[in-house]
Each structure stands twice: as C-alpha cells, then as structure tokens.
N, C-alpha and C positions, 0 to 999 in steps of 0.2 A: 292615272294612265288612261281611264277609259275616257274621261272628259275630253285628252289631248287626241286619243282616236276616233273619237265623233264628229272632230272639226278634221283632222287630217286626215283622216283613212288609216293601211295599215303602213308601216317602214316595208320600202322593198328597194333595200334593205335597210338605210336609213334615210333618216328625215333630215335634213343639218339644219343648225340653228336659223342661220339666213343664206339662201342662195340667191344672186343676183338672178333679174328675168331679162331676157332678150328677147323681144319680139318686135323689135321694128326694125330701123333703118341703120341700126350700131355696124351689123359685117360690111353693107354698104359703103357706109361712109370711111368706115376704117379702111376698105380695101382702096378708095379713091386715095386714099395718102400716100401710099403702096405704088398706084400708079402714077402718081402725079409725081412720084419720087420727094415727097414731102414730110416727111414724118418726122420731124423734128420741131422748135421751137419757132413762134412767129408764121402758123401756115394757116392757109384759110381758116382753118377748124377754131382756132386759138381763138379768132377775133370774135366768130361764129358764138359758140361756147361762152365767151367773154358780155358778150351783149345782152343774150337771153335771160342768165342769169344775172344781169342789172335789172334787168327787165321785172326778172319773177323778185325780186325782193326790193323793188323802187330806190335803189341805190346808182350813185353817177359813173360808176366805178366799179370795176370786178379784174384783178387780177389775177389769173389759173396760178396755180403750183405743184410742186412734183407731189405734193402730200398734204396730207392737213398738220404734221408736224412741224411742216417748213412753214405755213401760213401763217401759224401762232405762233412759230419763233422768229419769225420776220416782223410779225405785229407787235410784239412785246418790244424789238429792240426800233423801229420806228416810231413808237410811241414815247418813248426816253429812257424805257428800260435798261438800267445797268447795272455791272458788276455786283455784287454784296447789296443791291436790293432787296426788298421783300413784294412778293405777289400771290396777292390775294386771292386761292383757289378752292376748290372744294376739294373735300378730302376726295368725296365718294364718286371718281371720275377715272376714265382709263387714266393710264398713265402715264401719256404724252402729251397731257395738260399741265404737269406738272414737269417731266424731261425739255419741255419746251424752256418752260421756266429755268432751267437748268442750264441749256445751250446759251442762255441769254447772258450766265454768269448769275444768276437772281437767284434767290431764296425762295421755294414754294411758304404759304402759310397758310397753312391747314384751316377749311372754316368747314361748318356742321351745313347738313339739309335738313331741309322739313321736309316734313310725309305728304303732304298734298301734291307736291312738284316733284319730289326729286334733288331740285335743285338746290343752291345755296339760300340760304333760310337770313333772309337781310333783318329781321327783327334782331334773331340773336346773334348777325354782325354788326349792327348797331351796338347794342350793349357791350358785345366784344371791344369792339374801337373808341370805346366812350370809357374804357377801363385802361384799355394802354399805347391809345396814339394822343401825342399832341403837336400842336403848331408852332416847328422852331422856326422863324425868319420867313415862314407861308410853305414851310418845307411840309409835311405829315409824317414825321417819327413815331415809330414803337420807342415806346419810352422804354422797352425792357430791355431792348436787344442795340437800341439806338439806331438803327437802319432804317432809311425811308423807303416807307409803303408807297409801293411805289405804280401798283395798280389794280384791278380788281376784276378777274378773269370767270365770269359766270358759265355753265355749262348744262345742258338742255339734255338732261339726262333719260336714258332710251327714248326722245326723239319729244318727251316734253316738256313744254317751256317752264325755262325760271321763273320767276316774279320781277322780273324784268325791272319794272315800274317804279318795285318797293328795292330792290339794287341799286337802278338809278338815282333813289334819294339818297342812300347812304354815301354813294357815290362823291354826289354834288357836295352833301353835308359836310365830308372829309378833305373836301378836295383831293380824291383819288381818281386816275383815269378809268376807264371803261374800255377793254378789249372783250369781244364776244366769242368765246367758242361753241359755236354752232354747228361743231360738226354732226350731229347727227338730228339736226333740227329742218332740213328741208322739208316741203310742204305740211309743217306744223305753222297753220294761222292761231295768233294771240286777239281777240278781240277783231277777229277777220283779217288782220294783218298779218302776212309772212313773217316769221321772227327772224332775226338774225343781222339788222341794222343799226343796233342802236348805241354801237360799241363805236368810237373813235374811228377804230379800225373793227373786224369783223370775219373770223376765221371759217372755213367751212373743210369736210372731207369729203372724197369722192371715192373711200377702200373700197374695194371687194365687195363685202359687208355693208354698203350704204343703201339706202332706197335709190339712189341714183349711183351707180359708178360709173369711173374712167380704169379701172383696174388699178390703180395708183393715183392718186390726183387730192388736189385742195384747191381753194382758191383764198384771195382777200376781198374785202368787198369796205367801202369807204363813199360816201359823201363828200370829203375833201379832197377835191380835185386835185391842190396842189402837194398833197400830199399823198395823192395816188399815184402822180406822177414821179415821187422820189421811191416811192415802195416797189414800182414798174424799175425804176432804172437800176436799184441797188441787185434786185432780183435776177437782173439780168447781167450777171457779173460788173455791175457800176461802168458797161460799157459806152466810153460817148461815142452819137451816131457820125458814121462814116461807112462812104462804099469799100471800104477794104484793111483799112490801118487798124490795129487794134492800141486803142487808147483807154484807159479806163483811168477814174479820178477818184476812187473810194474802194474800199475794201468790202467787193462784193458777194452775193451769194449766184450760185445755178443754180436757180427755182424755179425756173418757168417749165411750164407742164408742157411735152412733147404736142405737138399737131394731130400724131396717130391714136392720143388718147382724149385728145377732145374730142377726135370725131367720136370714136367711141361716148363719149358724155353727151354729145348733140343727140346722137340718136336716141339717148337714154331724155334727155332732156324735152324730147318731143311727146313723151308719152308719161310725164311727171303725174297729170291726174286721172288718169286711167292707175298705175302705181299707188298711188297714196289712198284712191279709193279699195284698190284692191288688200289693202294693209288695212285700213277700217272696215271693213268686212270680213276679214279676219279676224278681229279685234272683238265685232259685238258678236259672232261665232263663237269665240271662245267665251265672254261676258256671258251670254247666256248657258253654255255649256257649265259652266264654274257653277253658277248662279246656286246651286240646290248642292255642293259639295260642303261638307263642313271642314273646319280646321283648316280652310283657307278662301281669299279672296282674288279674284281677277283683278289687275290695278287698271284702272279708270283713268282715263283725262280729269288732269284738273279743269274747278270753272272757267267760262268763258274761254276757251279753247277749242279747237279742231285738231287733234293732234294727229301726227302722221304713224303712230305708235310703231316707230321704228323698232323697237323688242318690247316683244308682249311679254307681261311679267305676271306672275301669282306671287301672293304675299301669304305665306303661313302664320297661323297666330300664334302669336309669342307661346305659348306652350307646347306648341309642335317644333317651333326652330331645330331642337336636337335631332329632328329626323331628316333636316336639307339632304347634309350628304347619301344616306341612303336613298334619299327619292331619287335624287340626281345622277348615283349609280344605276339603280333602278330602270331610270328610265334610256338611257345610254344604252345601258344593256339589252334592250327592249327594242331601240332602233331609233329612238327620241333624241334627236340633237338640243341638250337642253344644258344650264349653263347657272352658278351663281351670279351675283354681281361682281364687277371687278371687287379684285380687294383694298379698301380705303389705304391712301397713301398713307398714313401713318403707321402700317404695319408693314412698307418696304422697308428694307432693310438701309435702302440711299433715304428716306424718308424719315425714319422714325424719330429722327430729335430736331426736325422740322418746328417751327415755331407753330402755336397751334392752339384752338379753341376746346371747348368740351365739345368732342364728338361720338357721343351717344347716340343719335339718330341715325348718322352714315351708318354707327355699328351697328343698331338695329337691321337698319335695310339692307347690311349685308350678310347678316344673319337669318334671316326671313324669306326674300325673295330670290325666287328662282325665274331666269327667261326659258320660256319654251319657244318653237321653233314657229317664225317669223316673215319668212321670204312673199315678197308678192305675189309668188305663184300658188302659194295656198290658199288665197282671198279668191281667185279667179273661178265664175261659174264653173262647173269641168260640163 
C-alpha cells in the first residue's frame, strides 16, 4: 500500500482503477456536433477521427464502430468466419474477445500466454496445432472436434504487445487467418512501430477505460482497400448509396460510431502522446516504487517495446498468490481502485468445455497479478 501511495498520493476518497483525462479540445468539439445539429453517423468528426488514426497506425483504412465488440465481431465474420467454426483466442483476455467469437456463431478455443507478453505464447500454439490440426482439401481441421480453425485472434494484453511476429508464423504455417485485437494496444510501438496492423483486419476499443476514449467506440483498421470497403458498407446497415430510397442488398449491421463521439475521440486523439507519455511515467514511478518490496514484482515491458502500459500490473511470487484477494480487499478499502486480471475463459461458465490447450500460465497470471490504479492523470507533473 505504501508503494501505491508514494506514486499516488492519498484517495480522496478514492483512486479508480483508470479514469479517462480531458484536457483539450473533446467539450469543444463535441459541443460543435450539438450545434451543427450533427451528431449522428457519417459527420465531419467520423471522417476526421477515421483519417488520423490511419495515419497513427500506417494503415489505408480505419473504420469507427459503436464498440470494440462490434469491430471484432464484424472482423471475424468478414474475414470468413462462420457458424460451428473454431477461433483461435487466448484464454487470459476480457471477455468480449471471445463473446465476439460467439456472435459470429464460432467456437472460441482456448490458447495459453507466456509471462513475458501477456499474450498468446505461439511456441506452445505451434505445438498445440502440430498435435490436432490437419489439412483436409487445404481446409485446417481439429482433427478432434472436426471443425475448421478457422482464425487466430491475438490480444495485446494490459496494453502490451504480443509476439506478433512469432504468431504471424504460426499463422502462415497453418494457414490460419490473422484478426488483431488491439483493443487496448494504442500508442504501444513494437520495434518502433505502432502495433495493431498486422491482422487481415485489425480491431481497436475506444471504452471509458481506454488511453484514448470516445465513451463507447471501436474501430477497424485494414490495408485491403477493397475489403474495407465491404466491411464500410455491411456496417452501415448494407445500405446502397442514394439520396433518399432505402435499399440495402445484404444483411447488415448499425456499427458505425456516432459523429458526437468521434469528436469526443478527435480531441482525445490530438493529445495521444502527451497521454501515453503520461502513462510511462507512471509506469517507471511505480517500477522504481515496487523496486525494494519483496514478494512481489512491478511487470515491465516486454523487449523491444515502448509500451503504453495501459494497466499497470504487480505480479506476486508464486508463494504469496494465496494472499491476492486480501490485498485487493485491502486496498479497495483503503481508497485503492485496484483489480485482479480478468478471469481466464475457461472458467466461464458459457466457456468451460470450450476446446482448449494446457492453460497453466493464464492460470498463473491470474492467480498472481493484480492492476493498481492507471489513468493518465497520475503520470502528470502536479
């Protein structure tokens, strides 16, 4: 506790885990939508919002969405995703990585993390795939289940990146697709590069709780032009354009993110590295705080990284585990907005007989670490 008040100060009266920061141009620009009488779908902000972030992640293409659950569940079923598939997720990920998979009609299936990321640990999906997928007619079956794996959904867990790279080969090796869930991976550079491109398609969130919000919001983000353009139109209720008729030629979705919350995103979007610096400075604040405590660790960026340490995390040693939830009461009570990891899909109750790997390390990680409180405005000189 005393570490976490050397970096924060005291609760008055509490701290919350992450609270969004406004400080630029977000009332501004949300009030012009207001006046402009614009605040819905397709308004200045949409296009605005839409550009920048192609911009910040070198992608030709960025379409908004009402959430990040409608992004990855439009990406799954754009990429070929269907009915009694299987998709390839991690366990130790919120849970609308795997409900997406859900809405698609698909099958989640459970893969393990490693401790250095976070994320999905592609050595031991390698071995995993190399025990029960094979190549019927160039299709990729679980030989267990007989359903074709049908994609492989990586996820940049508290804000840092997967192994991207070592995914990618498992990827190709399989011939399985690549959708990115990168919702919580904005201004985390991999090798100096912004992560969150390298999926087919490429999901993002804008909650509450993001380093960037729009109060509700996602987006997609793609390289394939012409395949941006059918993920744009389906999104948009599969409306074809006209001045007035309504015609639609496919069975669409309402995805497209309101006007009054891009602007909200723009303005959030104007001040991204001021934000992400402010979150790394909160980050080696706390690193060096932790630094001299026993029976536990601050978690670090993995190598070659810059990470936006979207939730700062301590990691207890395996012989302290048994005391998580009291710290975690502890510190709540105390004024500490602080949090375990989500709990690994395999222990939801819609999850549990999910098809699935040895997932011993999720369990670990979620037995261990705990997030302390996060928001950009902690990192800020005072």
């Amino acid at each position: 506790m005393e570490a976490i008040r050397s970096v924060t100060g005291d609760p008055e009266p509490f701290i919350p885990l992450h609270a969004p920061l406004f400080v630029g141009n977000e009332a501004t620009y949300a009030a012009q939508t207001i006046a402009d009488n614009w605040v819905s779908t397709n308004g200045e902000f949409n296009a605005k919002f839409e550009t920048r972030l192609a911009e910040i992640f070198g992608v030709s293409d960025v379409i908004a969405t009402m959430n990040g659950t409608s992004a990855l569940h439009l990406s799954l079923l754009m990429v070929g995703v269907r009915p009694g598939d299987e998709v390839l997720i991690p366990a130790l990920t919120f849970v609308a990585t795997a409900n997406a998979v859900s809405h698609a009609g698909a099958i989640p299936h459970l893969c393990d993390a490693e401790w250095t990321t976070l994320g999905m640990d592609p050595a031991k999906l390698r071995r995993h795939l190399a025990d029960i997928a094979e190549d019927r007619n160039g299709v990729t079956v679980n030989r267990q289940t007989g359903r074709r794996l049908a994609a492989i959904v990586p996820v940049h867990i508290l804000g840092h990146s997967a192994d991207i790279e070592g995914l990618l080969e498992v990827a190709s090796e399989f011939g399985i697709v690549m959708v990115e869930d990168a919702a919580e991976g904005l201004g985390t550079l991999r090798n100096g590069v912004q992560i969150g491109s390298d999926g087919v398609l490429n999901a993002l969130s804008f909650n509450g709780n993001k380093i960037v919000t729009t109060g509700g919001g996602g987006a997609i983000m793609t390289n394939d032009v012409e395949l941006a353009g059918h993920v744009r139109h389906v999104a948009t209720t599969a409306k074809k354009p006209h001045p007035w008729e309504y015609d639609h030629d496919a069975v669409g979705y309402n995805y497209r993110m309101p006007n009054l919350n891009a602007a909200l995103g723009m303005g959030q979007l104007e001040n991204l590295d001021m934000l992400v610096t402010a979150k790394r400075t909160l980050a080696a604040r706390y690193a060096k705080a932790f630094a001299g405590v026993n029976g536990l660790r601050f978690f670090e960026e993995p190598p070659n990284q810059t990470s936006n340490y979207w939730l700062n995390g301590i990691v207890l040693d395996e012989e302290h585990s048994s005391a998580r939830e009291d710290i975690i009461v502890a510190l709540n009570d105390a004024g500490y907005g602080v949090r375990p990891l989500w709990r690994p899909m395999n222990e939801l109750p819609m999850y549990v007989a999910a098809p699935q790997m040895d997932l011993s390390v999720a369990t670990d990680a979620r037995a261990r670490i705990i997030n302390i409180p996060s928001g950009s405005g902690l990192g800020l000189d005072s």
